[in-house]
PyMOL Python script that loads the backbone (N, CA, C, O; Angstrom):
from pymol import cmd

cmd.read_pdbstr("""\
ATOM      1  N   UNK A   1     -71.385  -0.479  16.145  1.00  0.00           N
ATOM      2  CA  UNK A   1     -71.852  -0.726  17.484  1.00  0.00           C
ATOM      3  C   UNK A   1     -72.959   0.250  17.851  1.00  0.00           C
ATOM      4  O   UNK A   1     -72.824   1.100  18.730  1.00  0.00           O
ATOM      5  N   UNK A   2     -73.995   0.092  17.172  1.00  0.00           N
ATOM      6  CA  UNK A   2     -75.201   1.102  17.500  1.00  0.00           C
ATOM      7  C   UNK A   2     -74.839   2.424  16.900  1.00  0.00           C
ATOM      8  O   UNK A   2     -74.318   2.579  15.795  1.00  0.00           O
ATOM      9  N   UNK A   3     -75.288   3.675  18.037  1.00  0.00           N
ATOM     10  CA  UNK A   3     -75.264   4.542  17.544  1.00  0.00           C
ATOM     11  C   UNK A   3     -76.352   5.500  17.056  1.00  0.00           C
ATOM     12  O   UNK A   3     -77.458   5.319  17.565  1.00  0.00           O
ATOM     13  N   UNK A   4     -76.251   6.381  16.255  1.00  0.00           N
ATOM     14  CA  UNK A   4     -77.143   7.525  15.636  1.00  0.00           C
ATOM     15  C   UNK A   4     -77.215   6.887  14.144  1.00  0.00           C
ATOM     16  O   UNK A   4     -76.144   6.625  13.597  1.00  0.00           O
ATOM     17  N   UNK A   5     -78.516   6.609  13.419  1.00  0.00           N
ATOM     18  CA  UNK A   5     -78.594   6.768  12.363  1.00  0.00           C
ATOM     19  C   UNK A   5     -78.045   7.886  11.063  1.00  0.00           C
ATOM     20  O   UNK A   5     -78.409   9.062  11.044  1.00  0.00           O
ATOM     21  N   UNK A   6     -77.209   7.341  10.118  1.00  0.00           N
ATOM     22  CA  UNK A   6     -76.768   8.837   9.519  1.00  0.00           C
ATOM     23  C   UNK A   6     -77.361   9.707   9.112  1.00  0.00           C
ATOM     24  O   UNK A   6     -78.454   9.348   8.675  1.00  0.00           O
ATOM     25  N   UNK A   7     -77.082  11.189   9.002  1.00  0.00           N
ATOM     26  CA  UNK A   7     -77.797  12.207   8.934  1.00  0.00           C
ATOM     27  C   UNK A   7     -78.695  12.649  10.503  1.00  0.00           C
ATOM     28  O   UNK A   7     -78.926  13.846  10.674  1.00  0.00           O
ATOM     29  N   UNK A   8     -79.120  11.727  11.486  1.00  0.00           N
ATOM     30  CA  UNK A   8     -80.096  12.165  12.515  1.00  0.00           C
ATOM     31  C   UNK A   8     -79.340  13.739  12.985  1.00  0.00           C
ATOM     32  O   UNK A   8     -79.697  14.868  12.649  1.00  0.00           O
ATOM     33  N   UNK A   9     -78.038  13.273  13.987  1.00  0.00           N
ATOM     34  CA  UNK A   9     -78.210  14.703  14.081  1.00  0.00           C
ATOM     35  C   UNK A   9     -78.029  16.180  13.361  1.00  0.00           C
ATOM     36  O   UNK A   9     -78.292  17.221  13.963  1.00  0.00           O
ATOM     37  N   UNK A  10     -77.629  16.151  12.228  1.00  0.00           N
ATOM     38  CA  UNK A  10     -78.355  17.220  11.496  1.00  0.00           C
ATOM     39  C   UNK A  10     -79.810  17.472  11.014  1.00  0.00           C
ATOM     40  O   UNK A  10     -80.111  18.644  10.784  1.00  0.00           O
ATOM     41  N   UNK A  11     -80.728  16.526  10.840  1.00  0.00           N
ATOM     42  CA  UNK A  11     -82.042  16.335  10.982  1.00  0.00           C
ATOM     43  C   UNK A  11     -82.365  16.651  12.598  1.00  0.00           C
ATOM     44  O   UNK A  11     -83.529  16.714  12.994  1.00  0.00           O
ATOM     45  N   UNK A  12     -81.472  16.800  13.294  1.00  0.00           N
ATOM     46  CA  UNK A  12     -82.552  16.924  14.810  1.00  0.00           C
ATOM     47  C   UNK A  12     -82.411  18.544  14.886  1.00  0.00           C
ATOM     48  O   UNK A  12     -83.284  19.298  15.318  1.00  0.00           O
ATOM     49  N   UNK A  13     -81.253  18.893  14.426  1.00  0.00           N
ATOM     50  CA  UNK A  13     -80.965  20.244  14.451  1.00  0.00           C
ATOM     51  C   UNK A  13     -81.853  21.101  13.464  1.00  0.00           C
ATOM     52  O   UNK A  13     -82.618  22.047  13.653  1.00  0.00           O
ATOM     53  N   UNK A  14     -81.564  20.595  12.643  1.00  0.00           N
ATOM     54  CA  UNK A  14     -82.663  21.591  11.530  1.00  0.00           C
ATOM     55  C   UNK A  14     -83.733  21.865  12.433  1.00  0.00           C
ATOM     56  O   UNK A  14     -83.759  23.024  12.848  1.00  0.00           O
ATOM     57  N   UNK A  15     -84.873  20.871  12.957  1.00  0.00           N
ATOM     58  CA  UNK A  15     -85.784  20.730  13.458  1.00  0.00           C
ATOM     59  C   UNK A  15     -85.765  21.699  14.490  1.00  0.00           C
ATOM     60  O   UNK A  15     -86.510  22.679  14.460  1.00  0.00           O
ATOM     61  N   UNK A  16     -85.022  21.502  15.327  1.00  0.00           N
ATOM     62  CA  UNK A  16     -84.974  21.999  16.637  1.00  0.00           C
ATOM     63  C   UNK A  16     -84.691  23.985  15.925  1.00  0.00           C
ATOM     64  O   UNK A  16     -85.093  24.858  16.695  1.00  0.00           O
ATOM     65  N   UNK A  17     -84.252  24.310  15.002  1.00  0.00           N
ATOM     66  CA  UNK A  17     -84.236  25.984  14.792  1.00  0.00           C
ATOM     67  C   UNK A  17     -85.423  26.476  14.075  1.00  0.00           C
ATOM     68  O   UNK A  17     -85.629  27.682  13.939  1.00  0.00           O
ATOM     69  N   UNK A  18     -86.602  25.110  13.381  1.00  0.00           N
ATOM     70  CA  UNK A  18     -87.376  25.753  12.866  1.00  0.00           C
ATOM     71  C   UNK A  18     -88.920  25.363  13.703  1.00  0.00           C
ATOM     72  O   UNK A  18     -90.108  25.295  13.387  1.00  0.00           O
ATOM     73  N   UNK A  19     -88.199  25.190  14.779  1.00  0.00           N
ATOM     74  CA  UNK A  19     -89.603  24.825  16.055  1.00  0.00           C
ATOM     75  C   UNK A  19     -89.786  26.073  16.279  1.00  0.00           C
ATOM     76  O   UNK A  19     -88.831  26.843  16.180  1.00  0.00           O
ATOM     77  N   UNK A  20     -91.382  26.648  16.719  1.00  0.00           N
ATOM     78  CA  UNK A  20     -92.079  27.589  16.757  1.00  0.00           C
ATOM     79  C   UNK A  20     -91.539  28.184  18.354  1.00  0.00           C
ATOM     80  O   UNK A  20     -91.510  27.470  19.355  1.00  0.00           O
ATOM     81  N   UNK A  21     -91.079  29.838  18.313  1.00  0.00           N
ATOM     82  CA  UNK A  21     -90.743  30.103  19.129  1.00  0.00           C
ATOM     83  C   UNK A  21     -89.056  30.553  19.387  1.00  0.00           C
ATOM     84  O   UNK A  21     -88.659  31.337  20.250  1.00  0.00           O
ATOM     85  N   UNK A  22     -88.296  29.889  18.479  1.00  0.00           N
ATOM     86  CA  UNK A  22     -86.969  29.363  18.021  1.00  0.00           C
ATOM     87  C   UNK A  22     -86.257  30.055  16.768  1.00  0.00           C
ATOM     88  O   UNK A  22     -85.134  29.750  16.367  1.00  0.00           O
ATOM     89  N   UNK A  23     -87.243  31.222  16.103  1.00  0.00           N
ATOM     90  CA  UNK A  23     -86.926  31.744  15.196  1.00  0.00           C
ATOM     91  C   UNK A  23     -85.499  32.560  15.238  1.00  0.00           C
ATOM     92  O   UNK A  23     -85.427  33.338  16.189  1.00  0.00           O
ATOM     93  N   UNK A  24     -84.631  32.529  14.585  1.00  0.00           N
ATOM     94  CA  UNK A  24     -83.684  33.789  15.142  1.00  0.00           C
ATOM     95  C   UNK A  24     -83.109  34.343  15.565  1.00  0.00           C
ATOM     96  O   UNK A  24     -83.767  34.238  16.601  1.00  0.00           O
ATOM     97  N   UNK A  25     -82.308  35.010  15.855  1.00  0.00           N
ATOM     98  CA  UNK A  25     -81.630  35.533  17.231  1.00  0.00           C
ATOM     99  C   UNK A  25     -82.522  35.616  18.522  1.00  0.00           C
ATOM    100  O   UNK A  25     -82.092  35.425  19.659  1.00  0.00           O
ATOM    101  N   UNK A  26     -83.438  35.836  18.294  1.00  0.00           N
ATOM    102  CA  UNK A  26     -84.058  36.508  19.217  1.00  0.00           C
ATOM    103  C   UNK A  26     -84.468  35.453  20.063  1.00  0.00           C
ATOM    104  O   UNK A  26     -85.187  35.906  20.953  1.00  0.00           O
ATOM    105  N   UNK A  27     -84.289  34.108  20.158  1.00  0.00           N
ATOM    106  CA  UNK A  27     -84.356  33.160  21.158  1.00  0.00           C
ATOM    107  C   UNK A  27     -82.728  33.031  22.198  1.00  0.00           C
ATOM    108  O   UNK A  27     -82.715  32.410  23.260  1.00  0.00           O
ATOM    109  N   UNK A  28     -81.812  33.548  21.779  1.00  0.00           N
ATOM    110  CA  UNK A  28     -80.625  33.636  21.966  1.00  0.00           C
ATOM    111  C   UNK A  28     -80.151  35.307  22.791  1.00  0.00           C
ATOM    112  O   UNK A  28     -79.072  35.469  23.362  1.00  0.00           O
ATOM    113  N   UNK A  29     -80.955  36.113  22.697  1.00  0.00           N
ATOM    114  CA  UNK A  29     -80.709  37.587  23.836  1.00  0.00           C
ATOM    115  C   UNK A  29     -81.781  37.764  24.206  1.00  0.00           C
ATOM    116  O   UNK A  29     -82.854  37.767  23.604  1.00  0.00           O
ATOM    117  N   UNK A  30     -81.408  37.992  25.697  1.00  0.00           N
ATOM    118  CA  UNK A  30     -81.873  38.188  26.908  1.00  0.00           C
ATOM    119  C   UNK A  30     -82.571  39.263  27.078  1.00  0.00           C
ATOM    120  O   UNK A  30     -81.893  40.282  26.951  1.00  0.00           O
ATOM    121  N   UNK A  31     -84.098  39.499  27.412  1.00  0.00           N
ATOM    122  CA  UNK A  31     -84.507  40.750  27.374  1.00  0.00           C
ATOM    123  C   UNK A  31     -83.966  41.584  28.736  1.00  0.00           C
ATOM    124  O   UNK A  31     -83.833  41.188  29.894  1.00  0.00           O
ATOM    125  N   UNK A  32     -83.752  42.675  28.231  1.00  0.00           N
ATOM    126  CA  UNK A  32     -82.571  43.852  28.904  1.00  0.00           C
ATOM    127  C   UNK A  32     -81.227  44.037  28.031  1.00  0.00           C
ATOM    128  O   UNK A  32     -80.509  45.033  28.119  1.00  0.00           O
ATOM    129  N   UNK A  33     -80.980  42.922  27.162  1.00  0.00           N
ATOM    130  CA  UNK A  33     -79.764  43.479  26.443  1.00  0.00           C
ATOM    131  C   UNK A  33     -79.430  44.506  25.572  1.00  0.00           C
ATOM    132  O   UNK A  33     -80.406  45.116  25.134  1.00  0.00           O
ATOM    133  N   UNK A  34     -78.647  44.775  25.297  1.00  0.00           N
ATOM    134  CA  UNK A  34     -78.270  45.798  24.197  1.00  0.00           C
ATOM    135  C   UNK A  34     -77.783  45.499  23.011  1.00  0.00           C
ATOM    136  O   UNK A  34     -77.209  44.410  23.016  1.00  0.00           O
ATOM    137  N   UNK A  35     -77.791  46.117  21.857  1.00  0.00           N
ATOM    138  CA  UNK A  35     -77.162  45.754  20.440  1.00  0.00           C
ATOM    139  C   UNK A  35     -76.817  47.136  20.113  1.00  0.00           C
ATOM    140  O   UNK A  35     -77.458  48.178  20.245  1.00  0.00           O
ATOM    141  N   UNK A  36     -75.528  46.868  19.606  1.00  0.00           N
ATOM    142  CA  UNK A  36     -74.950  48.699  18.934  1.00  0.00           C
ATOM    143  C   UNK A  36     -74.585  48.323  17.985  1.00  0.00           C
ATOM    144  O   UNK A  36     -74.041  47.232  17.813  1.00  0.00           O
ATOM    145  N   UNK A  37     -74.826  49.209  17.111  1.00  0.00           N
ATOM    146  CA  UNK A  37     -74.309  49.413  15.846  1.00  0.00           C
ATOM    147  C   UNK A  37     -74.027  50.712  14.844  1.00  0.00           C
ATOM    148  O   UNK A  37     -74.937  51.459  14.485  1.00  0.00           O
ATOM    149  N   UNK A  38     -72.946  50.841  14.533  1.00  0.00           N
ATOM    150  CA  UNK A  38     -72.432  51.586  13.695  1.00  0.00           C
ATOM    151  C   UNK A  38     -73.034  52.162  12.281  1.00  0.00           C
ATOM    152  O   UNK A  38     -72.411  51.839  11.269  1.00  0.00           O
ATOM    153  N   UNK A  39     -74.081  52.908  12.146  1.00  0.00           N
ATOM    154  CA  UNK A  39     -74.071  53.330  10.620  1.00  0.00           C
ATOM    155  C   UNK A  39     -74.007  54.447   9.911  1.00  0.00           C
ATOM    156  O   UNK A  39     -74.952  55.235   9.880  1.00  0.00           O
ATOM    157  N   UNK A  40     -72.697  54.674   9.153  1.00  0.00           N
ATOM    158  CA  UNK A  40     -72.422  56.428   8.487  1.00  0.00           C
ATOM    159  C   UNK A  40     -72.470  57.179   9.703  1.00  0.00           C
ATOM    160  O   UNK A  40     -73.127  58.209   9.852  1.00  0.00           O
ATOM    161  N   UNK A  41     -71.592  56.508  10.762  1.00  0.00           N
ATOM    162  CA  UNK A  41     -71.078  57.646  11.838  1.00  0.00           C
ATOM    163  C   UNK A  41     -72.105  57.987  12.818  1.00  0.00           C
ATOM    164  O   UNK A  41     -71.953  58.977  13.534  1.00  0.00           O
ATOM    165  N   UNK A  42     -73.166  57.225  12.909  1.00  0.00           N
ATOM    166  CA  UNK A  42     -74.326  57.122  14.038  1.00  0.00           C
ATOM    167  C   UNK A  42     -74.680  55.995  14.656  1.00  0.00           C
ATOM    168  O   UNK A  42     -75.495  55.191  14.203  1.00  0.00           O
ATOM    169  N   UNK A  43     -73.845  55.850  16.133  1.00  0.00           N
ATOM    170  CA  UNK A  43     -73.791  54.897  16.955  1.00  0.00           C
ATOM    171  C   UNK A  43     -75.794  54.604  16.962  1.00  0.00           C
ATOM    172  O   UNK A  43     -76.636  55.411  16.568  1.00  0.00           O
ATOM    173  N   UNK A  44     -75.987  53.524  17.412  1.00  0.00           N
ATOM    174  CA  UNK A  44     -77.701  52.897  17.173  1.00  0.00           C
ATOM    175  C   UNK A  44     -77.842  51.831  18.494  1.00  0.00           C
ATOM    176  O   UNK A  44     -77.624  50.624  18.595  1.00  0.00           O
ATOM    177  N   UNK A  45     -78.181  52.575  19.190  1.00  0.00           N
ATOM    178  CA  UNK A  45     -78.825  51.428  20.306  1.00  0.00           C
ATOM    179  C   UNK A  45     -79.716  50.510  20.403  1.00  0.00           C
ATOM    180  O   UNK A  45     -80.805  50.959  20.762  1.00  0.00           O
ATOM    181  N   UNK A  46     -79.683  49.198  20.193  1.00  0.00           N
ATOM    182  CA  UNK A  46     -81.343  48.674  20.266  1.00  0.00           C
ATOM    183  C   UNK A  46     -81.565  47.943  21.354  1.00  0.00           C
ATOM    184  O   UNK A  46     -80.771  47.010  21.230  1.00  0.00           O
ATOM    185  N   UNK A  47     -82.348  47.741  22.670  1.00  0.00           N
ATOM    186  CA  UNK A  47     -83.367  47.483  23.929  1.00  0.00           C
ATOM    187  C   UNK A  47     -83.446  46.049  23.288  1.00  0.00           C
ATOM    188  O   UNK A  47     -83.722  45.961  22.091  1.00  0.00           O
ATOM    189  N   UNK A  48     -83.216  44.929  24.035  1.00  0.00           N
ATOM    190  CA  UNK A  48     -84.425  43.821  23.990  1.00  0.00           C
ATOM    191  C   UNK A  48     -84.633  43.548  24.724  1.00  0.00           C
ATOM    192  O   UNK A  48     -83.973  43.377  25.748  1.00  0.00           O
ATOM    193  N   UNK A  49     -86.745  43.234  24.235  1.00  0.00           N
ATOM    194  CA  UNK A  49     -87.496  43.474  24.772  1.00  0.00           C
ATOM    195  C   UNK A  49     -88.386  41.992  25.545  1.00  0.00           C
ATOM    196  O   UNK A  49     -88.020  40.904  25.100  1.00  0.00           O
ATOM    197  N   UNK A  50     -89.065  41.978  26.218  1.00  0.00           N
ATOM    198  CA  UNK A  50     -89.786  40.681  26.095  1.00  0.00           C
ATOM    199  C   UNK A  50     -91.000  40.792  24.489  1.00  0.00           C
ATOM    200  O   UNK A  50     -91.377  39.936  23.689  1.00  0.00           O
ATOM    201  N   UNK A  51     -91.183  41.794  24.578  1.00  0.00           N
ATOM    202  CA  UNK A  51     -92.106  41.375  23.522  1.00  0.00           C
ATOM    203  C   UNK A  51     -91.576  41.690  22.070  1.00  0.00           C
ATOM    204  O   UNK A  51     -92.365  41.810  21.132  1.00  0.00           O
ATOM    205  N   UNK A  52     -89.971  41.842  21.891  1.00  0.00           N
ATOM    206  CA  UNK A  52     -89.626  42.204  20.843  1.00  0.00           C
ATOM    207  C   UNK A  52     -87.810  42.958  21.044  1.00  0.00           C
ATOM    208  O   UNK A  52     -86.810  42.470  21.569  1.00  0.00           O
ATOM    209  N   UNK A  53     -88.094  44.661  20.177  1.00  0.00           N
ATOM    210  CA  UNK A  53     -86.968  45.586  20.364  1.00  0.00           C
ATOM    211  C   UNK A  53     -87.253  47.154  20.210  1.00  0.00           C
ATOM    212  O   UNK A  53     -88.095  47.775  19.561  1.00  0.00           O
ATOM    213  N   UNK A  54     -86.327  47.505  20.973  1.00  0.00           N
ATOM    214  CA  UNK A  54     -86.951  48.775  21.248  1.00  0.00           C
ATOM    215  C   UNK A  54     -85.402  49.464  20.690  1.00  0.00           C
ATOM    216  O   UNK A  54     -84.239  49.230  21.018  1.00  0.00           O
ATOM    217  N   UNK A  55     -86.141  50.592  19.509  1.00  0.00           N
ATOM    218  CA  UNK A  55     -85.141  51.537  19.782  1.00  0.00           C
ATOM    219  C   UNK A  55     -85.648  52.787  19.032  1.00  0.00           C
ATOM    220  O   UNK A  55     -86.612  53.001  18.298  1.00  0.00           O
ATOM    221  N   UNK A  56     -84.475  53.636  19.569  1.00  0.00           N
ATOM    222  CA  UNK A  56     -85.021  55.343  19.257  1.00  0.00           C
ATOM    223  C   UNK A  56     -86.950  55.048  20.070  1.00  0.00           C
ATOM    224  O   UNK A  56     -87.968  55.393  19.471  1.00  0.00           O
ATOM    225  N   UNK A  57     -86.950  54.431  21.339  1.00  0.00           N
ATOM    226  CA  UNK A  57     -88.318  54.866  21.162  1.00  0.00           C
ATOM    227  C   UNK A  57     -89.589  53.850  21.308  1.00  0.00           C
ATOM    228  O   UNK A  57     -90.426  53.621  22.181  1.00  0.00           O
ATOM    229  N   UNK A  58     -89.289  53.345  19.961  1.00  0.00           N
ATOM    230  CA  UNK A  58     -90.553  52.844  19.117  1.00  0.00           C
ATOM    231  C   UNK A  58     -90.054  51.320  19.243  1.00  0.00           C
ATOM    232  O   UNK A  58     -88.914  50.856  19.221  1.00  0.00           O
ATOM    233  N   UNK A  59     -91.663  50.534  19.423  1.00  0.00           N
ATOM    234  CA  UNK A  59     -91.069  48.719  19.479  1.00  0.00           C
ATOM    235  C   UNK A  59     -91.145  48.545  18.421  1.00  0.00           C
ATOM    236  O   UNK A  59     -91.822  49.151  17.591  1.00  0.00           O
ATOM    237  N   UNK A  60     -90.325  47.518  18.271  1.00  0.00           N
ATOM    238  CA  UNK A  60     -90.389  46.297  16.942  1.00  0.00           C
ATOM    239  C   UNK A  60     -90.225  45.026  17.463  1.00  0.00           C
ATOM    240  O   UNK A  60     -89.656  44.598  18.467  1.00  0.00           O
ATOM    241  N   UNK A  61     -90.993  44.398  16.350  1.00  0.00           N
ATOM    242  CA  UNK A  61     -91.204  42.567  15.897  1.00  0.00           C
ATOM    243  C   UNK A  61     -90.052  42.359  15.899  1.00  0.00           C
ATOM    244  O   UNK A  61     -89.719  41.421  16.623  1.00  0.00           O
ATOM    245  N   UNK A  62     -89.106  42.969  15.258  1.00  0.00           N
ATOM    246  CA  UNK A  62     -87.906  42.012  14.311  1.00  0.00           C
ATOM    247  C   UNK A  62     -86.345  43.469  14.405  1.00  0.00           C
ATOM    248  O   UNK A  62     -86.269  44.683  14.595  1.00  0.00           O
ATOM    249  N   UNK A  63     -85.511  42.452  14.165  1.00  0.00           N
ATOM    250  CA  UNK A  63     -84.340  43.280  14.243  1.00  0.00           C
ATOM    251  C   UNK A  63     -84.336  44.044  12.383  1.00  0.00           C
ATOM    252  O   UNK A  63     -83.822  45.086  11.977  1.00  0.00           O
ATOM    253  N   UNK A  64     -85.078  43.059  11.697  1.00  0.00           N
ATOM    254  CA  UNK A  64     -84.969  43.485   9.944  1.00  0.00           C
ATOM    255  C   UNK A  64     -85.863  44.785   9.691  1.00  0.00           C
ATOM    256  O   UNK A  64     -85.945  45.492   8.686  1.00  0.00           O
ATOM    257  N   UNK A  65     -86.539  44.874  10.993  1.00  0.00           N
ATOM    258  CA  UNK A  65     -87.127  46.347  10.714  1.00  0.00           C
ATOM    259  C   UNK A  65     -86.748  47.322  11.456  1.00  0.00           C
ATOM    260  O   UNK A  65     -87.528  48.274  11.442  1.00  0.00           O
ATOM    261  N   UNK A  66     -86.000  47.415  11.984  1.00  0.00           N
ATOM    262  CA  UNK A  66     -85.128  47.781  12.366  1.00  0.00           C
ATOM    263  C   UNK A  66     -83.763  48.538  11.641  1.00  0.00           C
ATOM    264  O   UNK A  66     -83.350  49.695  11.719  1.00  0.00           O
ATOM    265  N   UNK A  67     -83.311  47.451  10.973  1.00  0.00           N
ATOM    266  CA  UNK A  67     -81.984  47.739  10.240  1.00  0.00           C
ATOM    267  C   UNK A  67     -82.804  48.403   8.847  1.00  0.00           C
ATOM    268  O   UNK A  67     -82.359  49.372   8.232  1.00  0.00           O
ATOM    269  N   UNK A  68     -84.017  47.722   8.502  1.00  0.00           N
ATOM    270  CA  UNK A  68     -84.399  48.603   7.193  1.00  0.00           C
ATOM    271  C   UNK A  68     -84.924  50.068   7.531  1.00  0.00           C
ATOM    272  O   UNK A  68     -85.242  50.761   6.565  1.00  0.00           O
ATOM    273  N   UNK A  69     -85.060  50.662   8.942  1.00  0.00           N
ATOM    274  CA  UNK A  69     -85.241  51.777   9.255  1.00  0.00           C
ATOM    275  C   UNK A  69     -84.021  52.556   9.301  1.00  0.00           C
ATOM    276  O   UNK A  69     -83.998  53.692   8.828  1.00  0.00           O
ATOM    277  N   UNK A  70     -83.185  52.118   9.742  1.00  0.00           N
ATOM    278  CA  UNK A  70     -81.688  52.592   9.497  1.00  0.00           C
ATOM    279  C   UNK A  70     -81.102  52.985   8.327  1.00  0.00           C
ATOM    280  O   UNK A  70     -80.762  54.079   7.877  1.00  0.00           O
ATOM    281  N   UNK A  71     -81.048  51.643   7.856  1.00  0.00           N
ATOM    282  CA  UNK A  71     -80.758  52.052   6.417  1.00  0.00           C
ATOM    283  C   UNK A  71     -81.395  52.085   4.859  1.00  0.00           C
ATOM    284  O   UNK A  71     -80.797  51.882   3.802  1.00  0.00           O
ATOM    285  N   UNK A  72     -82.631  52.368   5.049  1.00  0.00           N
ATOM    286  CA  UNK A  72     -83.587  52.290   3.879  1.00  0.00           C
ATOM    287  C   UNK A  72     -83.240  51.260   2.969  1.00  0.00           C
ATOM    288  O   UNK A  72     -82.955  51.496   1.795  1.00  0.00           O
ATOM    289  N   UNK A  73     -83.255  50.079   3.490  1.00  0.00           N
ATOM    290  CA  UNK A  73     -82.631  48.863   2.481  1.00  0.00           C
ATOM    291  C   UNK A  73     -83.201  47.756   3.522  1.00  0.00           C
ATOM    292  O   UNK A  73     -83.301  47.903   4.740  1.00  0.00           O
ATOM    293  N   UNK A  74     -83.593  46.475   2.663  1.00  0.00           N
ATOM    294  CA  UNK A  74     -83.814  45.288   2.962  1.00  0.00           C
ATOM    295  C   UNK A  74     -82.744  44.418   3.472  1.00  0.00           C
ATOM    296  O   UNK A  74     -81.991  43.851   2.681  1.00  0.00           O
ATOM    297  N   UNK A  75     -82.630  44.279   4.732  1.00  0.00           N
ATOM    298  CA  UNK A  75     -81.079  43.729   5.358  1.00  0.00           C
ATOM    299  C   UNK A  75     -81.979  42.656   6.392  1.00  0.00           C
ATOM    300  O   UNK A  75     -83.021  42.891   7.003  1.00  0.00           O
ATOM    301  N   UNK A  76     -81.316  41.636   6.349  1.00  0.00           N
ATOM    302  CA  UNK A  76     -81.407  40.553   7.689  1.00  0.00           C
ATOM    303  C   UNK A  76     -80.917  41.474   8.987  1.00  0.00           C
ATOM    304  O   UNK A  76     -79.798  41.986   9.023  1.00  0.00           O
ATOM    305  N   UNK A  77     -81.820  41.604   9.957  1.00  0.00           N
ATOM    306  CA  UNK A  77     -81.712  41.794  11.010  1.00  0.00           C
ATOM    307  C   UNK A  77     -80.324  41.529  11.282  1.00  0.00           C
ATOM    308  O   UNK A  77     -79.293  42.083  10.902  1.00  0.00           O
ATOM    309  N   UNK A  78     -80.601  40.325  12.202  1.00  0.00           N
ATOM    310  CA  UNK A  78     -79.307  39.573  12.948  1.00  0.00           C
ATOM    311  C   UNK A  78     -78.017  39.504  11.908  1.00  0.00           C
ATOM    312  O   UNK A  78     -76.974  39.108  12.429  1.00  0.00           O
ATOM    313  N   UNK A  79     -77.970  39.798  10.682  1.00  0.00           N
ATOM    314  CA  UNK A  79     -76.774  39.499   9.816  1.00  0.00           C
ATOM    315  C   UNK A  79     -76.143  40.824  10.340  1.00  0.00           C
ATOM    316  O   UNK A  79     -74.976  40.959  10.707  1.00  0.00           O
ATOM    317  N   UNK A  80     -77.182  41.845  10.311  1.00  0.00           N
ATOM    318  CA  UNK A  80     -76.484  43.461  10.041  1.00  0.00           C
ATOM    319  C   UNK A  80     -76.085  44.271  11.558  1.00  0.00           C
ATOM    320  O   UNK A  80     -75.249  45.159  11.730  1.00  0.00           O
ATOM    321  N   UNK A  81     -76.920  43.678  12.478  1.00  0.00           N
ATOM    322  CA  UNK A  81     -76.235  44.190  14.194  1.00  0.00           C
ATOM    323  C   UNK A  81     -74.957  42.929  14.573  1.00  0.00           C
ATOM    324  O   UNK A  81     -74.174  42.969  15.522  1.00  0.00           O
ATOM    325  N   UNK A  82     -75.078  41.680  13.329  1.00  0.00           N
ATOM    326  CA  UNK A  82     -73.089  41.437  13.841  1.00  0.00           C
ATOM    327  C   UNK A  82     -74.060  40.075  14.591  1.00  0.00           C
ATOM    328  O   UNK A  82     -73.397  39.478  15.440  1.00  0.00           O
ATOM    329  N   UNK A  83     -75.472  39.534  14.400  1.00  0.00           N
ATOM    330  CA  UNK A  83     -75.348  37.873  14.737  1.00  0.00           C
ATOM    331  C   UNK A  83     -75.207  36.439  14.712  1.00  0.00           C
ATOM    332  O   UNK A  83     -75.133  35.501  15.506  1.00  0.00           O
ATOM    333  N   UNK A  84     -75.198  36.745  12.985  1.00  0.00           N
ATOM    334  CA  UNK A  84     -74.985  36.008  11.984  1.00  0.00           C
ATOM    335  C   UNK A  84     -73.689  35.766  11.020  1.00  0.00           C
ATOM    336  O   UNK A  84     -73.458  36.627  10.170  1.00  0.00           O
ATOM    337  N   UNK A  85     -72.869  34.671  11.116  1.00  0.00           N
ATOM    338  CA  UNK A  85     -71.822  34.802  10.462  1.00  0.00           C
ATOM    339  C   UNK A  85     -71.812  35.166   9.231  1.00  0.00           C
ATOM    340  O   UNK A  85     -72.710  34.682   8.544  1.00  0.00           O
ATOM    341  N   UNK A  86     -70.964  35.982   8.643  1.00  0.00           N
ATOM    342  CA  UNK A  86     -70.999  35.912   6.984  1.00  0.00           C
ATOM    343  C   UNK A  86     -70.321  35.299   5.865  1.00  0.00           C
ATOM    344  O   UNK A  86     -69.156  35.382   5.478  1.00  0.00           O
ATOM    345  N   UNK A  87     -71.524  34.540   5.355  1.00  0.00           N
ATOM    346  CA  UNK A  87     -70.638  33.341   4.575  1.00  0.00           C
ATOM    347  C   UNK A  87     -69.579  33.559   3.700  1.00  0.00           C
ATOM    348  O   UNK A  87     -69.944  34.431   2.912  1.00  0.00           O
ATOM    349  N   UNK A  88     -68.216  33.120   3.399  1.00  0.00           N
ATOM    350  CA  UNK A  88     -67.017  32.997   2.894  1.00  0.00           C
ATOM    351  C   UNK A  88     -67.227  33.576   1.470  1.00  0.00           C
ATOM    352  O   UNK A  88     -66.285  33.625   0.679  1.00  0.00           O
TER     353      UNK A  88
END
""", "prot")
cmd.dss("prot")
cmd.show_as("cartoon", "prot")
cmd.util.cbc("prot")
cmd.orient("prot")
């Protein structure tokens, strides 16, 4: 009886997270929020920003530069401040 073609809405979704603007967490917190995180016993505040994230200070683009300032390692942002589930 009508309906959605199969597959559409996972095809609308894909679409809709890789529309410009939509990247990331960062369409999802509110600038003024906060992110904490725990590393080797040094609580880490990070600011968001309108034009990004702020912490210790200094802005950033991205939460991944961020976490690779933290921890001298290549880490997904949003995986490593706790926004991203981790797969099974």
């Amino acid at each position: 009886m009508g309906g959605l073609p199969k597959g559409f809405a996972k095809d609308l979704s894909r679409q809709v997270q890789s529309a410009p603007g939509q990247r990331g967490a960062r369409a999802t917190l509110p600038a003024g929020g906060k992110l904490l995180r725990e590393w080797n016993g040094v609580t880490h505040e990070v600011i968001v920003t309108e034009a990004g994230y702020e912490w210790r200070g200094q802005s950033y683009r991205s939460l991944s530069a961020i976490a690779r300032a933290i921890t001298g390692a290549r880490w997904s942002g949003p995986r490593f401040f706790g926004l991203k589930e981790q797969r099974p």
